[in-house]
N, C-alpha and C positions, 0 to 999 in steps of 0.2 A: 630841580634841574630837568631841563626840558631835551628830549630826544629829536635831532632835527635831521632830517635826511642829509646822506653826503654834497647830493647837490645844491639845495638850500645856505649850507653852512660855504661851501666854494662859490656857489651865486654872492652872497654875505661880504666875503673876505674880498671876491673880485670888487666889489663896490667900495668896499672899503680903502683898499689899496688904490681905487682911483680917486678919492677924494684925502687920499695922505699923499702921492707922488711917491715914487721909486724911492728915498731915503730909507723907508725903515724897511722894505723888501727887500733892496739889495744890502743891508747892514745882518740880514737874516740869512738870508744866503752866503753871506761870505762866513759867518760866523760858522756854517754847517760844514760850510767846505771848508773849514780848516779845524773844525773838528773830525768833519771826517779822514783829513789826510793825516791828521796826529791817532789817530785811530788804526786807518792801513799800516800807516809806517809800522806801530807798536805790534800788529798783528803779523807782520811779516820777519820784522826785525826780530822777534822772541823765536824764533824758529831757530838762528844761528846763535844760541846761548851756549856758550862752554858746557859741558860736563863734567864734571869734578867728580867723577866717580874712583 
């Protein structure tokens, strides 16, 4: 496995991402953002758990 600078590897993906078109970038994104919003919710929501002490 080869170590490639950050820039190199974001040069890469930007080339890449234009010879696939926006389908599988914005399918990657939305996937993030809703795992990130099932994420906040859970992290906010456990806050107001009963206590059954």
């Amino acid at each position: 496995m080869e170590h490639h600078p950050a820039a190199a590897w974001l040069t890469a993906a930007s080339s890449a991402a234009q010879q696939q078109g926006p389908g599988n970038l914005l399918r990657i994104v939305l996937i993030v953002m809703v795992v990130g919003c099932a994420l906040t919710g859970w992290f906010l929501l456990r806050g107001y758990k009963q206590k059954d002490d």
